[in-house]
Structure formats: structure tokens, C-alpha cells
Steps between C-alpha positions, in 0.01 A plus 500: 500500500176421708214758392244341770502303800233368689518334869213271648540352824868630483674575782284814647306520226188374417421600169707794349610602138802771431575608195859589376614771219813467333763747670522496886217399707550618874293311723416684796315391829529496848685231720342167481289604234609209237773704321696231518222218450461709102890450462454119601168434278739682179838264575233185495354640151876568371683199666268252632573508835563720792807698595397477866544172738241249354150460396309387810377813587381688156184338540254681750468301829127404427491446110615221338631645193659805360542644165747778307393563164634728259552637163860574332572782287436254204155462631532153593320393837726329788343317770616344803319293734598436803228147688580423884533078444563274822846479438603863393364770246439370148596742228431517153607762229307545130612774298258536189359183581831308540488349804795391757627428813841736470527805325631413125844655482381688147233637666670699823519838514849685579455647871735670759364549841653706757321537853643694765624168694699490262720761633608349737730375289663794496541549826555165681811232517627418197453130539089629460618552138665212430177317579309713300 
């Protein structure tokens, strides 16, 4: 479980830290508030990478970088940064100081995400399920 997360240049966010307590954590907010944006900075953390469409646009339009760090419920740090490079985003992963390129596959965390696109699902043709 992630205890902390903090966002720099991430998404809407310039600098923000959440905290999480073990249980549920609700987050609440208005739309287009970056509810979603905490969700995405927390699969990067547990996964290494994004559950939406790409990379390209975590980074804030006018920074060259972004970060996500955060601390596990083993108190180990995470970190994630994300570097705009000429050909692409550069990103690079170090969990207590071990640094790599992909997320190590001992070191992901267990997450199931369900947003409310994803009921349509539900709702639509079944060949929409099938390609899910």
C-alpha cells in the first residue's frame, strides 16, 4: 500500500503531497479538480506506468520534467521521474536507491482500477468486451 504520494509538475499539479491511511481513502473534489490525476500519480508508484493513453502529456506543458515520489507501507521511498528528451519522455524508476528503466516485477504493487468509463462495458455491444 502507498502511505504518501507526492506530484511535481504532474499533470495539474504543481507541487502537491496526499497522504493515505490504511482502510478506505475517498478522494473527493470537484470536476477537473485532479481526482483522477491522484489515481494516475498512485498506478505510476504501484505499476510503473500509466493506465491512461500514454505519457506525453503527464508532464506540464512548460516544465521539462515531472516527478511522483512516494513511500510504501514498508517505508521505502518510490520515485518516478518523468524528463521531456527530443525524441519522447525519458523515464527512470529507483526504489530505495535501485534504479531502472521498468518497474522490477518484485517490486509492483497489486492494483485494480475501475473508472466510470469503464461502464460502458456494461452497457455497450458486446464486441466492446471482447476487446477489452
Amino acid at each position: 500500500m502507498i502511505t504518501s504520494i507526492r506530484l511535481q509538475n504532474f499533470r495539474s499539479y504543481d507541487d502537491a503531497s496526499f497522504e493515505f491511511t490504511d482502510g478506505v481513502n475517498i478522494i473527493v473534489g470537484p470536476n477537473a479538480s485532479g481526482k483522477t490525476n491522484v489515481l494516475e500519480g498512485l498506478a505510476f508508484l504501484c505499476s510503473g506506468k500509466s493506465f491512461r493513453n500514454g505519457i506525453d502529456s503527464v508532464i506540464q506543458n512548460s516544465k521539462p520534467w515531472a516527478r511522483i515520489d512516494g513511500v510504501d507501507e514498508h517505508n521505502r521511498q518510490r520515485t518516478i521521474k518523468l524528463d521531456k528528451q527530443n525524441d519522447g519522455i525519458q523515464k527512470k524508476i529507483t526504489i530505495d536507491s535501485n534504479d531502472s528503466i521498468r518497474m522490477p516485477v518484485k517490486e509492483a504493487l497489486p492494483t485494480v482500477l475501475f473508472e466510470p468509463n469503464h461502464l460502458l462495458l456494461l452497457t455497450t455491444s458486446p464486441e466492446n468486451r471482447r476487446e477489452f
